[in-house]
N, C-alpha and C positions, 0 to 999 in steps of 0.2 A: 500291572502291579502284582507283587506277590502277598497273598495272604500269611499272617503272623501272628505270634502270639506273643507275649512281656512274663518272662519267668516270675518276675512278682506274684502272680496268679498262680504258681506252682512252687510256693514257699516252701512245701514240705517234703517234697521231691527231689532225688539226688538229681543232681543239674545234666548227667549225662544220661539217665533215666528219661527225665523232663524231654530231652531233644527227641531222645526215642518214641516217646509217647507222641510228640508233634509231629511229628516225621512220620510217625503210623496212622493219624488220623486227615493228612494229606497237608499239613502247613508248608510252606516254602521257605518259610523265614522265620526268626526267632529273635526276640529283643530280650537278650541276658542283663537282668539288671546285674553288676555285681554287688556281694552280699557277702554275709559270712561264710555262706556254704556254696556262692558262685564267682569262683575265679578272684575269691579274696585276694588283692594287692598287697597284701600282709603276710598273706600266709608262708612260709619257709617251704612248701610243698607248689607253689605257683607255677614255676614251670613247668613241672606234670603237667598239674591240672591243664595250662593252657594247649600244651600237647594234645592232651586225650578229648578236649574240647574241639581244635582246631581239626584232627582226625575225625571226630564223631558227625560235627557238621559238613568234612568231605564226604565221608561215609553216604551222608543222606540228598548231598548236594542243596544244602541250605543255603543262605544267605543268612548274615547276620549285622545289627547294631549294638552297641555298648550305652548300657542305660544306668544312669546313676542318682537312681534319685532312693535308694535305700535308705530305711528310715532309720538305723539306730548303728548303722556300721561304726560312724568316727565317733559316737556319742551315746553311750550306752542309756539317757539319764534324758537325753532331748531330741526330740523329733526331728530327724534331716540336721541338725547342727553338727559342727557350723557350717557354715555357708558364705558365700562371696560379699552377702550383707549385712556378717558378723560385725560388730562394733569392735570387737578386740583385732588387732591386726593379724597376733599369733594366730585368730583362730579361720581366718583366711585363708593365710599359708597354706593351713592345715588341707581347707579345700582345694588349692589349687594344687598342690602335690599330690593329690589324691587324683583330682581330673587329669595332671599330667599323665598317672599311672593309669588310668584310663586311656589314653592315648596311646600308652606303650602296647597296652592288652590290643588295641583295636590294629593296629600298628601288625601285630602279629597274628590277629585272627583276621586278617583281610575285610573289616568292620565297615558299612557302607559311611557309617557315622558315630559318634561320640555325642549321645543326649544327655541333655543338661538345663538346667534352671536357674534363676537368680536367686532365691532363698528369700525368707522372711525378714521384713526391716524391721527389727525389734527393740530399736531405740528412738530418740528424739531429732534423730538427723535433720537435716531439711532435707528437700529432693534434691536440689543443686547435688548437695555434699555425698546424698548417698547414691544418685550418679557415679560423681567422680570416687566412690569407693567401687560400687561396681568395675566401671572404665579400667579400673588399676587392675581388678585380679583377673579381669574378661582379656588385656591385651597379653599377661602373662600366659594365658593359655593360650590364647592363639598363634600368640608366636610359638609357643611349644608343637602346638598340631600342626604350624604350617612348618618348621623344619621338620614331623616326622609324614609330612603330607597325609594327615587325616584330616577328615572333614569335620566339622563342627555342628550340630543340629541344636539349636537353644532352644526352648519350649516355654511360651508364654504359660502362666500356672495362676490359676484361682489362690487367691490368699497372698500372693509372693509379691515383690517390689515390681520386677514386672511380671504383669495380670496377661494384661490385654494385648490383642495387637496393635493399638494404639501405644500403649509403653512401648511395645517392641519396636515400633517404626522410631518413635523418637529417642529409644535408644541407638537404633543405626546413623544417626545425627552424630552422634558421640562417639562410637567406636565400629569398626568396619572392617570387613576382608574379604575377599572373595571365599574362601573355606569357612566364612562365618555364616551358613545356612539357620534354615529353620526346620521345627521338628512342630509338627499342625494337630494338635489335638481338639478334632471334632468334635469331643465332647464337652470340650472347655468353650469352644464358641458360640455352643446353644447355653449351655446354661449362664453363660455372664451376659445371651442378648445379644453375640456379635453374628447375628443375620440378616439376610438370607447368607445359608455356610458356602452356598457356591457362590456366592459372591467374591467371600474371603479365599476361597480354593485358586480361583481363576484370576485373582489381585496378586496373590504370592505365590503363584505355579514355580516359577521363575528360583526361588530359594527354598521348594517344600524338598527335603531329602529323609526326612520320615514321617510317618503319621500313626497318630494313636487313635480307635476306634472303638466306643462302648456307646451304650444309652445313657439317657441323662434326660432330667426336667430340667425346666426351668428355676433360675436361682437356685439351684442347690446342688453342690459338687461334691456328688456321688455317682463312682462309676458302677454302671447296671446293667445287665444281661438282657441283649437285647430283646424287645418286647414286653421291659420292666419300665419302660423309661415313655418318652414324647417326640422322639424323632424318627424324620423322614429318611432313611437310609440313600434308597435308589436315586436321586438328584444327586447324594455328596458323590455314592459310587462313580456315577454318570459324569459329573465335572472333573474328579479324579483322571476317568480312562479319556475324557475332551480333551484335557493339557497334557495329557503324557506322562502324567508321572508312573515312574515303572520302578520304585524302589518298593522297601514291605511298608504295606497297609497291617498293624500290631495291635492286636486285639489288647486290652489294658482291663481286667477285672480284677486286681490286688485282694479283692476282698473275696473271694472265692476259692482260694485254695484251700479250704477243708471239702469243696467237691470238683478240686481242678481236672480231672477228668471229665466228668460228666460239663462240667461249664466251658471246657476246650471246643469237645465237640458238638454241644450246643450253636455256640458259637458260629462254628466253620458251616457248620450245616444250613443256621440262616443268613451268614455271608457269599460262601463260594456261588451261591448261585446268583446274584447281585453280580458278581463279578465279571460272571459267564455269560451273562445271557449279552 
């Protein structure tokens, strides 16, 4: 597996800066959320930027994924909205042309995968119904990714319609692909309780094509530097390198980029050797 990092973490950093900096402290891989100031889908300046990105990551021989889970990109006023679990249809759309354009980015940076989540159900739906709201904006993007053959990594999320890997299993009931992977964040399974982690590791080896890696306690979903938190690392490592999985392992600490350097190589420093030994 290659160790990584989620520019989230590096909010304040020019994005081609940001690789540099990961690229000098020895990362392999890098999860570019895009943002306003990373490879904006909007911006009139886009194909540069994806130029001077896809150069910069040849440059250093990275790997990369395409992450979207930006909080205020399409909604200056609401958190992550909208979303696949928006009540308004327009406001859907709005996500699904947005993950298309996602696709297009990954499409062109040679991206292992296109991460993504189901969003907050913020009305009186039933589950049935907001399923089949889900179902509808989930098979437009797939069909999208699957004619630009990018892979799809969904990411079960504390707080969001689907949580657990239990939603996520009974959402593959519903809607299906083979480019419809998963994206496994370890620190989402300790704290909602879904352990032992190597259990869930070695259950879904089979569809993990990303992984997101921080500390975290129990019930409460806050990502932490490790040795801030309650988890056992060396098992998740160890199950990881058992099933094979060899895409980036992406270090996730959003809340740290006022010391994204110092918390980079914190980071790397008490992982790489997990990985090595």
């Amino acid at each position: 597996m290659l160790l990584g990092y989620n520019t989230n973490g590096l909010a304040h950093h020019d994005p081609l800066a940001a690789v540099d900096l990961l690229a000098e402290i020895g990362y392999r891989s890098v999860a570019l959320t895009v943002d306003h100031g990373t490879l904006n889908p909007f911006d009139d300046r886009l194909t540069e930027n994806v130029q001077q990105m896809r150069e910069r990551l040849q440059h250093h021989g990275m790997r990369n994924v395409i992450e979207t889970g930006a909080r205020f990109l399409l909604d200056p006023r609401t958190k992550h909205e909208p979303t696949l679990m928006t009540a308004d249809a327009s406001g859907r759309a709005k996500r699904v042309d947005f993950l298309c354009r996602c696709i297009d980015l990954a499409k062109q940076l040679g991206s292992d995968c296109v991460s993504f989540w189901s969003g907050i159900l913020r009305d009186e739906a039933s589950e049935e119904e907001a399923l089949e709201r889900l179902a509808g904006g989930l098979r437009q993007v797939i069909d999208y990714a699957g004619q630009q053959q990018v892979t799809l990594g969904f990411e079960p999320e504390p707080g969001m319609f689907i949580d657990t890997m239990a939603a996520y299993e009974r959402l593959l009931h519903w809607i299906d692909a083979p480019h419809f992977q998963l994206t496994l964040d370890v620190g989402h399974l300790y704290c909602q309780g879904e352990v032992p982690i190597v259990d869930y590791i070695r259950r879904w080896a089979p569809r993990i094509v990303n992984v997101h890696i921080e500390d975290m306690r129990a019930g409460a979903h806050e990502h932490l530097m490790f040795g801030d938190g309650e988890m056992d690392f060396p098992p998740i490592l160890d199950a990881l390198a058992e099933t094979g999985y060899a895409g980036g392992l992406h270090v996730e600490l959003s809340r740290h980029s006022h010391e994204a350097a110092t918390a980079a190589r914190r980071a790397f420093e008490f992982l790489q050797p997990l990985i090595t030994s």
